[in-house]
KETIZA-985476 format. One record per residue (C-alpha): z, y, x. Coordinates in steps of 0.02 Angstrom, whole numbers, plus 50000, padded with zeros to 5 digits. Layout:
N
(rec (Z; Y; X));
...
END
This chain:
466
(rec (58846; 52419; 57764));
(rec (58825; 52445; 57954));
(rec (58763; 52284; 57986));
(rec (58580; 52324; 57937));
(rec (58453; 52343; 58099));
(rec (58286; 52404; 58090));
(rec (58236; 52237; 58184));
(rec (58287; 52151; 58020));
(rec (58196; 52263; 57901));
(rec (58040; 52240; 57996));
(rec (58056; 52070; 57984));
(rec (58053; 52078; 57808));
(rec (57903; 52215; 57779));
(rec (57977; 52377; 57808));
(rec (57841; 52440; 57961));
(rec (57859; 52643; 57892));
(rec (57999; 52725; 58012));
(rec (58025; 52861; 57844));
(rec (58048; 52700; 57749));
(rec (58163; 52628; 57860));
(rec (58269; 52787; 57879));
(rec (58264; 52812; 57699));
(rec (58331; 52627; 57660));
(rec (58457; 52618; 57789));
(rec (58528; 52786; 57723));
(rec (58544; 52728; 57539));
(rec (58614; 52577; 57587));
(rec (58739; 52654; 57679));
(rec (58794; 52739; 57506));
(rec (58766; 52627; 57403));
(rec (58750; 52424; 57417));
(rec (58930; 52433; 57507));
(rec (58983; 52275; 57445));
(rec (58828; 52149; 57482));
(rec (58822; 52042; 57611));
(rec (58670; 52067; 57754));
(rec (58593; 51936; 57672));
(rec (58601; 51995; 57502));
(rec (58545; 52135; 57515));
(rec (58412; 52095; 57638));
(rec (58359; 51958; 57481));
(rec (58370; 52129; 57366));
(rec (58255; 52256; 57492));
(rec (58109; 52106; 57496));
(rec (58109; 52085; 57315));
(rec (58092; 52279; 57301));
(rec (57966; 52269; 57435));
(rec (57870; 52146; 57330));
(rec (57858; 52228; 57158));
(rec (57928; 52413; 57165));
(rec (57872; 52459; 56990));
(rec (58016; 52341; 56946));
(rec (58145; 52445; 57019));
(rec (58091; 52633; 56966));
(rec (58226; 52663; 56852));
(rec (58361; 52595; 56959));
(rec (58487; 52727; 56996));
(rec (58496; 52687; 57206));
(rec (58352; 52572; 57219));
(rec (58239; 52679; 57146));
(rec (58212; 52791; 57288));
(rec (58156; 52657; 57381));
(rec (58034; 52585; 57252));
(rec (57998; 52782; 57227));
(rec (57925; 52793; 57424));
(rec (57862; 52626; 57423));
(rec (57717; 52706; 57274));
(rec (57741; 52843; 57262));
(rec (57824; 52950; 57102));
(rec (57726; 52883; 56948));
(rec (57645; 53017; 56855));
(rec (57618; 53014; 56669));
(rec (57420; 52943; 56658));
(rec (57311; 53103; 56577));
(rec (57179; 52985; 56496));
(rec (57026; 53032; 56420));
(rec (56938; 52927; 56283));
(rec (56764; 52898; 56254));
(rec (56638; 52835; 56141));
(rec (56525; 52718; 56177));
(rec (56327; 52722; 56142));
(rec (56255; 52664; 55972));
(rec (56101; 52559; 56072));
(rec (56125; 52496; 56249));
(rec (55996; 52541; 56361));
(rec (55878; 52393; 56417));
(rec (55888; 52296; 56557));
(rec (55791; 52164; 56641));
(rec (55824; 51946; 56652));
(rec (55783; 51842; 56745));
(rec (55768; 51691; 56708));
(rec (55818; 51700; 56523));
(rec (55794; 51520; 56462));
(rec (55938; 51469; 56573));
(rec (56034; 51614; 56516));
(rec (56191; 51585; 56389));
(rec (56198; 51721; 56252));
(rec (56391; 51734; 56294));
(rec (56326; 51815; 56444));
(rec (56177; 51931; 56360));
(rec (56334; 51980; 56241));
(rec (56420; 52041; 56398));
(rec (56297; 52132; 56473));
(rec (56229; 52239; 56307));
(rec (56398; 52291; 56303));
(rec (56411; 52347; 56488));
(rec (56233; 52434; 56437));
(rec (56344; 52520; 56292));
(rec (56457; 52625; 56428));
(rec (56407; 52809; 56443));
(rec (56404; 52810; 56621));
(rec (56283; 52659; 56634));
(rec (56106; 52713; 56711));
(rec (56009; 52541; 56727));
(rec (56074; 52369; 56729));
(rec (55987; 52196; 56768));
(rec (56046; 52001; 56748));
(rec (56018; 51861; 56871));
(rec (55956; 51704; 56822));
(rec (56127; 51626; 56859));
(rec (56201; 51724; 56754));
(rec (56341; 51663; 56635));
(rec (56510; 51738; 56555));
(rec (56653; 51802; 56658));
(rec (56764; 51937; 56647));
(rec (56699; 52121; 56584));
(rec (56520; 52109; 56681));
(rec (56443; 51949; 56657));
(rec (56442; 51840; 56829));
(rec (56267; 51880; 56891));
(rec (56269; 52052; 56804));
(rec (56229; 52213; 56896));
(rec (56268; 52380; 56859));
(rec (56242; 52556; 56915));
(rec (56326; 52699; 56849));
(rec (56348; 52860; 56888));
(rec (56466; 52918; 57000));
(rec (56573; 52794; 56907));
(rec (56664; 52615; 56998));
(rec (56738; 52495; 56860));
(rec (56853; 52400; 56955));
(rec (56847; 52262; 56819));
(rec (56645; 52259; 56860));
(rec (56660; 52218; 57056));
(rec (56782; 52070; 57008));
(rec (56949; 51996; 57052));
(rec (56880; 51898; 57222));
(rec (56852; 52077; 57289));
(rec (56680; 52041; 57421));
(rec (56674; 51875; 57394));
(rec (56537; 51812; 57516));
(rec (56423; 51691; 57608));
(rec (56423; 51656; 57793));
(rec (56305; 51561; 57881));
(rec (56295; 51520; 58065));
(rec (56144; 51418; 58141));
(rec (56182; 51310; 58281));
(rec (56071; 51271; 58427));
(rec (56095; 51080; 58399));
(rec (55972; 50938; 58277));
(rec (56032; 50860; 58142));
(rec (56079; 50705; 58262));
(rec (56214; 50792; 58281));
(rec (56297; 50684; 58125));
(rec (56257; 50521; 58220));
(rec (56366; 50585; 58350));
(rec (56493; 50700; 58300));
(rec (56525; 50667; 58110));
(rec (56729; 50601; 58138));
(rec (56749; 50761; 58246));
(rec (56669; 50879; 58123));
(rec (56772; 50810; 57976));
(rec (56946; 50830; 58082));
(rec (56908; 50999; 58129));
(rec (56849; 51041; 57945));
(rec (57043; 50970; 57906));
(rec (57147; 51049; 58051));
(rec (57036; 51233; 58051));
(rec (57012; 51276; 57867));
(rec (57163; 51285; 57737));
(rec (57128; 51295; 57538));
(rec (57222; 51352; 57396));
(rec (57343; 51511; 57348));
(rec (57492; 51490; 57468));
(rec (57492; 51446; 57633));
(rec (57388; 51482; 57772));
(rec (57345; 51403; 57933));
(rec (57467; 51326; 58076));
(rec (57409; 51458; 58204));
(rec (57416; 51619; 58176));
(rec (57277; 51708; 58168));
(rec (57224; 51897; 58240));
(rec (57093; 52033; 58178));
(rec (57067; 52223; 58176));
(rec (57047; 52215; 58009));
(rec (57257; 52192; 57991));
(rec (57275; 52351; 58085));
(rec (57174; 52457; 57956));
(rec (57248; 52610; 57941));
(rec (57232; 52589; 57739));
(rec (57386; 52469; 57729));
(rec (57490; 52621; 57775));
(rec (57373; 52761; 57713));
(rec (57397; 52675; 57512));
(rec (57590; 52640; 57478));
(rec (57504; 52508; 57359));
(rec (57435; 52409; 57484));
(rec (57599; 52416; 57617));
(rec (57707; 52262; 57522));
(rec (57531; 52158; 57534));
(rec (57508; 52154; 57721));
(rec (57621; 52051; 57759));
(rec (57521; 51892; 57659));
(rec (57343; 51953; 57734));
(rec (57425; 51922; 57897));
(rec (57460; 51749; 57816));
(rec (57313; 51697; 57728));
(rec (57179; 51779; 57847));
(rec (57060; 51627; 57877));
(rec (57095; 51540; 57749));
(rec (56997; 51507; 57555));
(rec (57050; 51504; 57384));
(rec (57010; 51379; 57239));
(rec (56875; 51320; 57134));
(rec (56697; 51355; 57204));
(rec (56730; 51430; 57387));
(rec (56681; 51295; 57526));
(rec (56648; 51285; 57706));
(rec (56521; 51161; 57768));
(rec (56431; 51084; 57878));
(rec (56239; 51044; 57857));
(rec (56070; 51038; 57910));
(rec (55949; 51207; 57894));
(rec (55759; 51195; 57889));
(rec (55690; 51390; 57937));
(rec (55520; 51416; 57888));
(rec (55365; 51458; 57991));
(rec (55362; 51641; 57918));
(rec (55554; 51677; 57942));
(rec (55616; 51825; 58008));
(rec (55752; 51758; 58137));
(rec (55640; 51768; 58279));
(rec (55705; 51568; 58293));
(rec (55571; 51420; 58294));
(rec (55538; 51319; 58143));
(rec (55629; 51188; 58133));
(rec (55782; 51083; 58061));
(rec (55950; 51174; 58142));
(rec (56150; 51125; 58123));
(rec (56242; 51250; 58039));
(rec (56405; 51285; 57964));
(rec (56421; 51381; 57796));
(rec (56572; 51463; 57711));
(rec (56603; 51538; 57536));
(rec (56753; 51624; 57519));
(rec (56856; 51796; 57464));
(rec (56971; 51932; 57486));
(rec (57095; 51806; 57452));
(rec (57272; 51864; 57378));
(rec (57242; 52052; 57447));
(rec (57090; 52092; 57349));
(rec (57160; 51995; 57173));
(rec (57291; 52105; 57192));
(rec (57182; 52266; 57218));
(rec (57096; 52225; 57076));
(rec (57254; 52201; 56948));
(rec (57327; 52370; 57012));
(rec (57158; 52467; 56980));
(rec (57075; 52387; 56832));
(rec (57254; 52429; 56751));
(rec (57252; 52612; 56817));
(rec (57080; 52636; 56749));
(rec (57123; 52565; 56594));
(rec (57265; 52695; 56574));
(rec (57140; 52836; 56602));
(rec (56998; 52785; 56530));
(rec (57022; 52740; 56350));
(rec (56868; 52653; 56269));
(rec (56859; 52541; 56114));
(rec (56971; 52380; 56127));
(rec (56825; 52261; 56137));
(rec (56770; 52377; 56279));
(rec (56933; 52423; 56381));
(rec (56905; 52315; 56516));
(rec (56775; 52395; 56573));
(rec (56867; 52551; 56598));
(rec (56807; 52653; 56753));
(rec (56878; 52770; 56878));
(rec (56783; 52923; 56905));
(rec (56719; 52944; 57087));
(rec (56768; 53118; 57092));
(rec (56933; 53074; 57088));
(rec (57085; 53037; 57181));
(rec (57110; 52866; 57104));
(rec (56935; 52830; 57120));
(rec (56928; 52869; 57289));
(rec (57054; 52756; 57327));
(rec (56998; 52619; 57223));
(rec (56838; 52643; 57346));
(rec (56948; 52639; 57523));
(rec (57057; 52476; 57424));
(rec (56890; 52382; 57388));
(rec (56797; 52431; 57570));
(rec (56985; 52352; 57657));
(rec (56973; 52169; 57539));
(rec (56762; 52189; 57596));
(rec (56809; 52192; 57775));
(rec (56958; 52074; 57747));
(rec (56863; 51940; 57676));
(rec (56714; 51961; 57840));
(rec (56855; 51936; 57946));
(rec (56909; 51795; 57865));
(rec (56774; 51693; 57886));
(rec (56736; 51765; 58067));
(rec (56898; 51671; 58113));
(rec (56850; 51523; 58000));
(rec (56665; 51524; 58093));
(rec (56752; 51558; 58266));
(rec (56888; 51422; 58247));
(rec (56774; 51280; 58192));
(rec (56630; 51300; 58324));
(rec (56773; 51332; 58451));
(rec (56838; 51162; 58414));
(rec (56663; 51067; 58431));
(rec (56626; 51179; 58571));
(rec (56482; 51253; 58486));
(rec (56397; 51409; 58480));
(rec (56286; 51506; 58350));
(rec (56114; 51578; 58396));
(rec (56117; 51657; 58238));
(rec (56230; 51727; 58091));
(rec (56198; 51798; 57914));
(rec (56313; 51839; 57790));
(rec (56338; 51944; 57617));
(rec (56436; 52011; 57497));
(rec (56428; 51976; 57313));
(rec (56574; 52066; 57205));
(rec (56566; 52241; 57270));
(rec (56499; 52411; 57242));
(rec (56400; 52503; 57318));
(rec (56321; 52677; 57330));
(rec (56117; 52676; 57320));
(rec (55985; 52780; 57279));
(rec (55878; 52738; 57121));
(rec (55687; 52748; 57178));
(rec (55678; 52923; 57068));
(rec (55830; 52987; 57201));
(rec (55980; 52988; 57077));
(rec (56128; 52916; 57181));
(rec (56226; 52776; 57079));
(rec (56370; 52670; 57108));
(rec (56292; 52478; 57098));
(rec (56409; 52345; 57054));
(rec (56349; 52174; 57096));
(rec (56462; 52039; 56991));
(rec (56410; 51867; 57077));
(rec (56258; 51941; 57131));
(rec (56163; 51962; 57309));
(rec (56109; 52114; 57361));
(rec (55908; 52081; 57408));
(rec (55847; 52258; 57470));
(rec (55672; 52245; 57558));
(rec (55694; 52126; 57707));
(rec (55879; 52119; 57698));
(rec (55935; 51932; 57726));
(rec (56068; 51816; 57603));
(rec (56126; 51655; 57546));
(rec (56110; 51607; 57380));
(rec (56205; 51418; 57378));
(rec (56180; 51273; 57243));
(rec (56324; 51142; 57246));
(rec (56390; 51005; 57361));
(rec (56265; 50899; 57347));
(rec (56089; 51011; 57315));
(rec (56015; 51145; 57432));
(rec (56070; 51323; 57517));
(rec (55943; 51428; 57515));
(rec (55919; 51581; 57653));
(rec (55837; 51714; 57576));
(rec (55744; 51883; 57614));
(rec (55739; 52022; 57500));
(rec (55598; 52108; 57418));
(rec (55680; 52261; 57355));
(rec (55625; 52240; 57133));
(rec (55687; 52383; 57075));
(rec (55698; 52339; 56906));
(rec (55825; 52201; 56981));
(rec (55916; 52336; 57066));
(rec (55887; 52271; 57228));
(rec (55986; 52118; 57188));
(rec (55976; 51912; 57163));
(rec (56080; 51764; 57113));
(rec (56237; 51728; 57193));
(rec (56193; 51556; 57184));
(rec (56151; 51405; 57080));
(rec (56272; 51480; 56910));
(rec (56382; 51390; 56799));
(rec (56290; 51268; 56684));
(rec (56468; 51196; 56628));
(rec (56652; 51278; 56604));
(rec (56785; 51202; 56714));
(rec (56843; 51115; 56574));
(rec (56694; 51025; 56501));
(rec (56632; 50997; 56709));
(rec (56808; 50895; 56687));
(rec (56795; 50814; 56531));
(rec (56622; 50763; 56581));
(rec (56625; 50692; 56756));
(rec (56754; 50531; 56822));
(rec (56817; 50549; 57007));
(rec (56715; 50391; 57015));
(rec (56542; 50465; 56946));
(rec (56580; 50619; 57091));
(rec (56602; 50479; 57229));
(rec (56440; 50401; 57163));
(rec (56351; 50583; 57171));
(rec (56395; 50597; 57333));
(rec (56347; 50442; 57402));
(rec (56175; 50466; 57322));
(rec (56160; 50621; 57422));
(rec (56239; 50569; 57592));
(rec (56365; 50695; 57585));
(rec (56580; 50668; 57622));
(rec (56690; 50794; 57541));
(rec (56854; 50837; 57588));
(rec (56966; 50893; 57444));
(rec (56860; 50954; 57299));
(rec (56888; 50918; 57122));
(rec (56757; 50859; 56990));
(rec (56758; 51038; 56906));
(rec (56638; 51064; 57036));
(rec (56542; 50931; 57026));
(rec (56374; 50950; 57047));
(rec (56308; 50917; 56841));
(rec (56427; 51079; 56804));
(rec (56300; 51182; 56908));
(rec (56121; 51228; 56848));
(rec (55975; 51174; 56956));
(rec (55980; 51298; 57100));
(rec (55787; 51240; 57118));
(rec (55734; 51319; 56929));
(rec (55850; 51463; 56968));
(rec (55765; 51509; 57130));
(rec (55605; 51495; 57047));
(rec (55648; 51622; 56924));
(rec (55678; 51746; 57056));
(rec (55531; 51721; 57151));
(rec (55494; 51939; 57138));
(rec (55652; 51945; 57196));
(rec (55673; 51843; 57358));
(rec (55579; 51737; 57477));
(rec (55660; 51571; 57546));
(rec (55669; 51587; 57732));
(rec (55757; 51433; 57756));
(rec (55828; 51272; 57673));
(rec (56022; 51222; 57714));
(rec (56068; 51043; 57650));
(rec (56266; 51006; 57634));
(rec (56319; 50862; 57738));
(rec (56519; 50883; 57763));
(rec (56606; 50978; 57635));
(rec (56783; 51046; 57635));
(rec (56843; 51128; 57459));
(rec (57010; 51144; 57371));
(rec (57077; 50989; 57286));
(rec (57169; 51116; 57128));
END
């Protein structure tokens, strides 16, 4: 087969000169008989999912380098304790007991050290969303989430809210031409950042077949409740900005590690799983000891999807003031599904895992949204300990998708809106703002947790229609 160039196998994913020698050797031997094409259609399909070629006689090899031999997982079981340890709500009356349920058992794990639950808290998967966790020298990959640093951006713009008399057509056209929603695609130009030049794509033969669709979706948001937005933000007198009080322009995005970090997430929480046997009810909070090899590069995986997801909306922040030519006087942004290592106040170093919550250290500045019609709220820190340094990630879930569906008529949304002077682009009424609970009684709850800095109110929002 002498009609395969390394041109064409970069084209197609293969960046590693070993891989490339490697594939062009065995298909020298051995794919003889298939045509360029074919078997250029065969190396991206191993490219994409290896593990499906392993016991392939030629392909194999290739699969084999793409990651690495698979070893036979040693696992270790464990018990879990009789009585979780306590841990401190907020909030509780607004708390379902779906989500307590959740967090008792988290509480149960024998490397758990102190936990705490948000007032927006509500089921998810493994932690409850607004559950935090810190364990020692333990990460539970299942416990940072699939939306791998899922965060908030905010950037305050040096113009009054007249800006909507003015500019509202040209906001809402470069909301459509600048932002792209949903889990394929990506945006018409392409878009550039260190971040795709990470050394970790190449250093983790896990991460090498995904590159190729960060490069594609970088700037870009998934589905359900991320959102970028433009609004009006009121700082207040006390705020730490340095800026004036007063009522600002500003653009605000909620978005992920998009397909990069889901995947990071699948590949770990499964490893861990393998390794880490607990009792069924338990197993998917299976953890990865730091110590180790496949912890440590659970910790590299999840720092990459962090710094992915910043740099996607840097470019989503950059492209949409670019195209109203304006500028920001002043940025803030978070994380929420991560994990982090912190010292407890007694000096013990843990591994905190913040599951849809904001990390609120003394001074430290966040966003905690409502919905898309009901206020943003910028936030300062106060460092509770007892909270682990944490808040809500925002207003919570009063309603599953389903029931926000059953519950609300694309009609009732459009009269929502209207009530609150607000256009959406896209959206669906899953999201509609009765599903939510009122970000008003949540902040409330958290008053020894945060103080409000500022007030953002939605006025143009762009979601995804799924």
């Amino acid at each position: 087969m002498g009609n395969l160039k390394i041109k064409d196998l970069t084209k197609i994913g293969y960046t590693d000169n070993q891989l490339r020698s490697l594939v062009v050797g065995i298909a020298a031997k051995n794919f003889k008989h298939h045509t360029p094409e074919q078997l250029l259609c065969l190396l991206a399909d191993i490219l994409q999912q290896p593990e499906q070629y392993l016991n392939d006689p030629a392909a194999g090899k290739i699969a084999e380098k793409i990651i690495g031999k698979p070893e036979e997982p040693v696992f270790t079981a464990y018990e879990l304790r009789k009585e979780p340890l306590l841990y401190k709500t907020y909030g509780g009356q607004h708390i379902e007991v779906a989500a307590h349920a959740q967090m008792e058992l988290a509480m149960q794990l024998p490397v758990s050290v102190q936990g705490a639950l948000m007032p927006d808290a509500h089921m998810g998967f493994g932690l409850p969303i607004g559950g935090v966790l810190a364990t020692d020298h333990a990460v539970i990959p299942y416990a940072v989430g699939m939306d791998i640093g899922c965060r908030m951006a905010l950037s305050i713009i040096d113009e009054s809210d007249s800006f909507f008399d003015r500019y509202a057509y040209q906001a809402k056209q470069a909301l459509k031409n600048h932002t792209h929603f949903g889990m394929e695609g990506g945006l018409e130009v392409r878009q550039e950042h260190e971040v795709l030049d990470s050394p970790v794509f190449r250093e983790l033969p896990f991460l090498r077949p995904l590159h190729g669709k960060a490069v594609r979706q970088l700037g870009t948001s998934g589905n359900g409740n991320h959102f970028v937005e433009f609004g009006t933000i009121e700082l207040t007198e006390s705020n730490t900005l340095g800026l004036p009080s007063k009522k600002y322009l500003a653009l605000l995005s909620h978005s992920g590690s998009r397909g990069l970090g889901a995947a990071i997430a699948k590949h770990y929480t499964q490893l861990a799983m393998n390794t880490c046997k607990l009792p069924r009810h338990a197993q998917p909070l299976a953890w990865l000891d730091m110590h180790t090899e496949a912890g440590q590069e659970y910790w590299l995986a999840m720092t990459l999807a962090g710094d992915y997801a910043r740099a996607c909306h840097e470019r989503i922040h950059a492209n949409l003031l670019k195209a109203l030519g304006l500028k920001a006087i002043h940025t803030v942004e978070n994380h929420h599904n991560f994990a982090w290592k912190e010292q407890l106040a007694d000096g013990r170093e843990v591994i905190v895992h913040r599951k849809g919550a904001t990390p609120a250290h003394a001074g430290e500045l966040g966003i905690i949204p409502g919905s898309m019609t009901t206020p943003a709220y910028l936030v300062a820190g106060k460092g509770a300990g007892n909270a682990l340094n944490s808040a809500s990630h925002g207003a919570g879930r009063a309603m599953s998708r389903q029931k926000a569906k059953d519950s609300m008529t694309v009609s009732g949304l459009k009269k929502l809106l209207a009530g609150a002077d607000v256009t959406l682009i896209g959206g669906s009424v899953e999201e509609n703002p009765q599903a939510y609970k009122n970000i008003d009684k949540v902040m409330d709850a958290q008053r020894a947790l945060v103080g409000v800095q500022g007030r953002f109110m939605p006025k143009i929002v762009r979601m995804s229609k799924d």
